[in-house]
C-alpha positions, 0 to 999 in steps of 0.5 A: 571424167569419162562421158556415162554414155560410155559406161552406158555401151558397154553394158548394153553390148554386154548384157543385150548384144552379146548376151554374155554368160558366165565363163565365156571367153571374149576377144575385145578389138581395137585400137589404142583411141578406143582405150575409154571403151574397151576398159569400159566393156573390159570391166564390164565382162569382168563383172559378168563373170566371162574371161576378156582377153585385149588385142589392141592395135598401134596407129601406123601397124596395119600401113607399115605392114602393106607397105613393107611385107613381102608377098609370103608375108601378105599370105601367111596367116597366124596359127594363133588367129586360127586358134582364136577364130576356133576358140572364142566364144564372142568377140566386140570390135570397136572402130576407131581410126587414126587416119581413115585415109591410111591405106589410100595409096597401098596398092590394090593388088597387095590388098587383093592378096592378103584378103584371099589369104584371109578368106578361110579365116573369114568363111571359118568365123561366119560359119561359126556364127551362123551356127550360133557358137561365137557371138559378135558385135561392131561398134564405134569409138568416137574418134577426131578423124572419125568426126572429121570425115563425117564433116563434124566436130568431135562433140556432135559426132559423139552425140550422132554416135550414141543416138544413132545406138539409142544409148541417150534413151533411158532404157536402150535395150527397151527401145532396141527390143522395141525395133526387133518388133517393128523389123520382125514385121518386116521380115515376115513380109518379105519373107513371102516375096520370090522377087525385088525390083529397084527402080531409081534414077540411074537404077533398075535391077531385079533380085530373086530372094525366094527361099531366103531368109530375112533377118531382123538386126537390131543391135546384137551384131553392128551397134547401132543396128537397123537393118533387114537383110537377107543373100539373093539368090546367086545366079539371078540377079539382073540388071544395072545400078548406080550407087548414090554414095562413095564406097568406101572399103580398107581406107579407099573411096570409089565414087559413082560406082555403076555396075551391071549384072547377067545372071547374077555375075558383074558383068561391068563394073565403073567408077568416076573415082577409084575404078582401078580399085574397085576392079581389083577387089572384085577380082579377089576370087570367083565369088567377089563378083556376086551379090551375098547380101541384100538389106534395108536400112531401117535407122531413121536416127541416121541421116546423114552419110559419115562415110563409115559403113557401120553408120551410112548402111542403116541410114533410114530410107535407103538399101545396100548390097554387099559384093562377095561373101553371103551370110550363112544363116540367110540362106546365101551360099555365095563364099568370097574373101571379100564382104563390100558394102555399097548404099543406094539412097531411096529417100526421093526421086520417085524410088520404088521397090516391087515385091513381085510386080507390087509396089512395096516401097516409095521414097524410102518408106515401106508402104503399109 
């Protein structure tokens, strides 16, 4: 018997999400796990009057395809994907691993290579999005080696999933407009800021957002959601930190990653696990060593790390920056294939933010 909370998604992602209009087309992605799902939101677009069209992935594709194309095959880049970026009118993802440790042993370098082949289709998708024709949104399917890595059973880590998405509640998309609201506020706040400081154990780094756009997500592009963000400005961010949990970035896991920034550029970059790794990722392209996305997590549903980005960057209490590509409607103009998120955890030890010299935020917690 299918779980209801899954039917429950679907129309939440349809109906508030992507706000789905007759006649749309919809590309539906993922792997062959999330099958319940995307028959779900499949039936559920039907009924809505758009035309869904299903790429679903086989377990075992993406690690062969690292492991045997030749060069020229990791930089080609289909003309159906790029008829498919142009054309779609809204796109639903749902994450959903086989094995997350799949790529652990692919070698940097092929990974660097494909990313910069792909870059253009992923500046492309951004800009249309930003520009309000394509609509998109990211979920989770709740798999065993999902659970797994965030050390529960599949069970718990199904009902950590649907109330992390506030699909348990009686009326999901009242309480997601409910934190629009509450987001909205925050973002007008920041708004008025020229400068954030992070001050942390290990941390003091400076960031200029003047001029920048602050953005409430709250449920239409990650699902769950819980977030403020906006892109730093690209050649002032100063200073070092140290990022309290493991990055995690196409399967691979770096550990207590420490950099350091002049005039907005990395200019040292280490890691106690996966140093190699995470050089070479920020050696994608020029712009894979700036800062274009600084955000809030705002979630207090999540609060603990599952070692999955969608989840562990909306952990209430903490921030995350993304190293390279910059979200356009932010204002950020910083372009990179690369898009890698990292979290700091300011639920404790003293952390402080000051927006322009005044203390705006203590131990995870925005002061009023």
């Amino acid at each position: 018997m299918t779980d209801p909370r899954v039917e429950k998604l679907a129309s939440v992602l349809v109906h508030y999400s992507l706000d789905l209009q007759r006649g749309q087309l919809v590309r539906i992605r993922g792997s062959a796990l999330a099958a319940p799902h995307i028959l779900a939101l499949y039936r559920t677009v039907l009924e809505a009057g758009a035309h869904p069209v299903v790429r679903v992935g086989i377990d075992g594709t993406e690690e062969l395809y690292y492991r045997t194309a030749t060069d020229d095959q990791l930089r080609y880049v289909s003309p159906l994907d790029r008829h498919e970026v142009e054309t779609v009118d809204a796109e639903v993802s749902f994450l959903g691993a086989y094995n997350t440790r799949a790529l652990t042993r692919v070698d940097p370098k092929r990974m660097r290579l494909r990313r910069e082949a792909t870059s253009d289709l992923s500046r492309r998708f951004m800009e249309r999005a930003a520009g309000g024709a394509l609509r998109w949104c990211l979920t989770q399917a709740p798999t065993q080696a999902d659970a797994q890595e965030a050390e529960m059973s599949l069970g718990e880590y199904e009902d950590f999933v649907y109330r992390a998405g506030r699909v348990d509640e009686d009326d999901p998309v009242a309480a997601w407009r409910r934190v629009a609201r509450e987001q909205d506020v925050i973002c007008d706040r920041l708004g008025r800021v020229r400068t954030l400081r992070i001050v942390a154990p290990d941390t003091d780094l400076t960031v200029s957002v003047e001029g920048r756009r602050w953005i409430s997500a709250a449920g239409t592009h990650n699902f769950p959601d819980g977030e403020v963000f906006t892109g730093p400005v690209e050649d002032a961010t100063r200073g070092t930190v140290r990022f309290t949990f493991p990055a995690i970035y196409g399967g691979r896991e770096v550990s207590d990653v420490r950099i350091s920034f002049e005039g907005g550029r990395v200019v040292s970059a280490t890691a106690a696990k996966g140093e190699e790794f995470l050089r070479a990722m920020l050696d994608v392209d020029a712009g894979a060593r700036v800062l274009g996305e600084f955000a809030f997590g705002l979630n207090y549903n999540i609060q603990q790390f599952t070692r999955n980005i969608l989840f562990d960057e909306k952990i209430g209490g903490t921030l995350h920056m993304a190293f390279g590509a910059a979200y356009p409607e932010t204002g950020g103009k910083n372009t990179s294939g690369l898009h890698w998120d990292m979290i700091l955890d300011l639920r404790n030890n003293g952390a402080e933010i000051h927006a322009d010299g005044e203390v705006v935020y203590r131990n995870g917690r925005f002061l009023t």
